[in-house]
N, C-alpha and C positions, 0 to 999 in steps of 0.2 A: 718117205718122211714128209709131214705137212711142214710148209712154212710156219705155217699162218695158225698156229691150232686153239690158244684160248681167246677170250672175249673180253676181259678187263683191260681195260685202255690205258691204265696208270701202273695198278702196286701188283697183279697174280703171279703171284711165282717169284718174286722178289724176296730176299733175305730181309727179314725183320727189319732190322736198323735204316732199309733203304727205307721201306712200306712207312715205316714211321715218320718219316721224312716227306714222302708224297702226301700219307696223311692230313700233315699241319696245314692249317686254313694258310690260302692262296692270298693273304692281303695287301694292301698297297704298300705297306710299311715291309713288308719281307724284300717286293721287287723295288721299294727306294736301299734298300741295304747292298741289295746284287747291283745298281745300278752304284751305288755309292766304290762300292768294289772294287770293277772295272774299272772306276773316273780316277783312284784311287793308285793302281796300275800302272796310269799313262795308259789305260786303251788298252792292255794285254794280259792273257789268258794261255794258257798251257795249250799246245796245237795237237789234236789228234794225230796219230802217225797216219791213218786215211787220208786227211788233209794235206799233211805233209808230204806224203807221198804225192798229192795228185797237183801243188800249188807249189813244195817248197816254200819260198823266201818270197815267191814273187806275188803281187798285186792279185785279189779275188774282187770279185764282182760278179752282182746278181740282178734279174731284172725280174719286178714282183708285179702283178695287177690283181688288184682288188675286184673279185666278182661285183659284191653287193654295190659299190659306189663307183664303181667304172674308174678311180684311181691309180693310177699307175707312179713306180719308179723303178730308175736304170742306172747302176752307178758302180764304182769302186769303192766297197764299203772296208778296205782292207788292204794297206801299202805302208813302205817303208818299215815295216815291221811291229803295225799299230793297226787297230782300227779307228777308223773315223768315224768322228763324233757327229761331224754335221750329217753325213751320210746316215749314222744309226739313226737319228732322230729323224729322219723323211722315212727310214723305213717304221719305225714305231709308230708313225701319223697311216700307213698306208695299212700298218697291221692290228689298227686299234681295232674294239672291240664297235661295230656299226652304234650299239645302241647307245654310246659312253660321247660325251662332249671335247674327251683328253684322251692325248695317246700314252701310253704305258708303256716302261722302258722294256724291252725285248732282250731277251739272253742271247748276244751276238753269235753265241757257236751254234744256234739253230742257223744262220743263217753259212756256217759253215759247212751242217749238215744239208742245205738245199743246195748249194754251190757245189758243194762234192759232189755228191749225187748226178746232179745236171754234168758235169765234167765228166762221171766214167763212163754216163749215158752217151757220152756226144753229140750230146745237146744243143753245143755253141751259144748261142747269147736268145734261146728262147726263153721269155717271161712264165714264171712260175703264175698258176691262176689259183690265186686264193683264197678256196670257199670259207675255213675259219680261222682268223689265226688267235690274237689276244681274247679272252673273255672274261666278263666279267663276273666274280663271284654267282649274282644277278645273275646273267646271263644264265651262265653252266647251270643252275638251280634249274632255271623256268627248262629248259633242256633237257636236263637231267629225269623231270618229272613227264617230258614227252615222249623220252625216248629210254630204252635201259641201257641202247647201245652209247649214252653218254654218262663218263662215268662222273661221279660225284666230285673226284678227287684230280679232274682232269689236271695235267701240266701245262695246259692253254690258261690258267688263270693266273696261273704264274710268266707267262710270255718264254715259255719253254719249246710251245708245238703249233703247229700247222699242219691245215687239212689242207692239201694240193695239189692242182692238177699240172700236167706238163702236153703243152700243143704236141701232138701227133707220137704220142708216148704213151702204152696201153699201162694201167693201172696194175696189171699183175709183174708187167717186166719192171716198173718202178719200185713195185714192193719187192723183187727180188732181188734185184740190184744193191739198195740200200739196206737188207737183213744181212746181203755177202756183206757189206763193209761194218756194221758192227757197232752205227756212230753213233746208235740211239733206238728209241723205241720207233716200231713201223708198222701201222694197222692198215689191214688191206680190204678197202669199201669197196669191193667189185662190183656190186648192184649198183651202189651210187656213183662209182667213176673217179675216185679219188683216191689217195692214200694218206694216213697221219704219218707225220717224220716228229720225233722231236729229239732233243739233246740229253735227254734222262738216260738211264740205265739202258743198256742193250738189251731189246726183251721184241717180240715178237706175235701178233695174233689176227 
């Protein structure tokens, strides 16, 4: 059985109602609503059972570095039974889109699906390397029109996904690691050395 077998990076094989959803333009007013959400919460959001299983109740923490800008951060983005605010927003500055002036609010459970991931791996406290994470409408377009393997409707414009690499972590054990857990979409770049993670639908290619 392939892991890995279609090539759409957002909606193929998805049930209607989701596809429609990935669909909808990626705009800033969508991700000020999801950020409003969470702020909205107190910081909290429904914990995957993956999660749960590999963190419990206790403190998560992830340490991210930004290829293009040699940016980094290291921190606990996730205690007392909240996520932190000031922590989300160092990682949104570290995951903004290179060509954008402002960082864009990021859907914290991606950063729960890197955090997990790195934990079943046993990984310890290595820095995720981050070829793409947030983009901008702009961005995915000019992209999209280089490449076919970027899809139009990508979830990176929504600050759902990241393209990432893990120090001395082969690319195919990462994508297979992360399609076992279930916590999201996982495209597996083996020419290029990467893998997408994001926090949408469970889907695979």
């Amino acid at each position: 059985m392939r892991l890995f077998g279609h090539c759409c990076p957002a909606c193929e094989g998805l049930e209607s109602s989701l596809r429609q959803s990935c669909d909808a333009p990626a705009l800033p007013g969508r991700r000020a609503l999801f950020a409003a959400a969470v702020a909205g919460a107190g910081g909290v959001l429904a914990t995957p059972p993956a999660v749960a299983q590999v963190f419990g109740g206790g403190p998560r923490q992830i340490a991210i570095h930004r290829l293009q800008t040699g940016e980094s951060v290291n921190g606990t983005y996730w205690h007392d039974g909240r996520y932190d605010r000031d922590m989300l927003r160092q990682l949104d500055w570290v995951m903004r889109d290179p060509r954008m002036a402002e960082a864009t609010p990021m859907d914290p459970r991606l950063f729960d699906v890197l955090a997990t991931v790195q934990a079943r791996m046993g990984a310890g406290s290595e820095a995720w390397h981050v070829v793409s994470g947030y983009r901008a409408p702009e961005t995915n377009a000019m992209r999209s029109r280089q490449s076919r393997r970027v899809s139009r409707v990508s979830l990176h414009m929504s600050g759902m996904a990241a393209d990432v690499q893990l120090t001395g972590r082969h690319s195919l054990e990462l994508a297979r690691v992360a399609a076992e857990m279930q916590l999201g979409g996982v495209g597996l770049y083996r020419r290029d050395g990467f893998i997408h993670l994001d926090c949408g639908p469970a889907r695979r290619w």
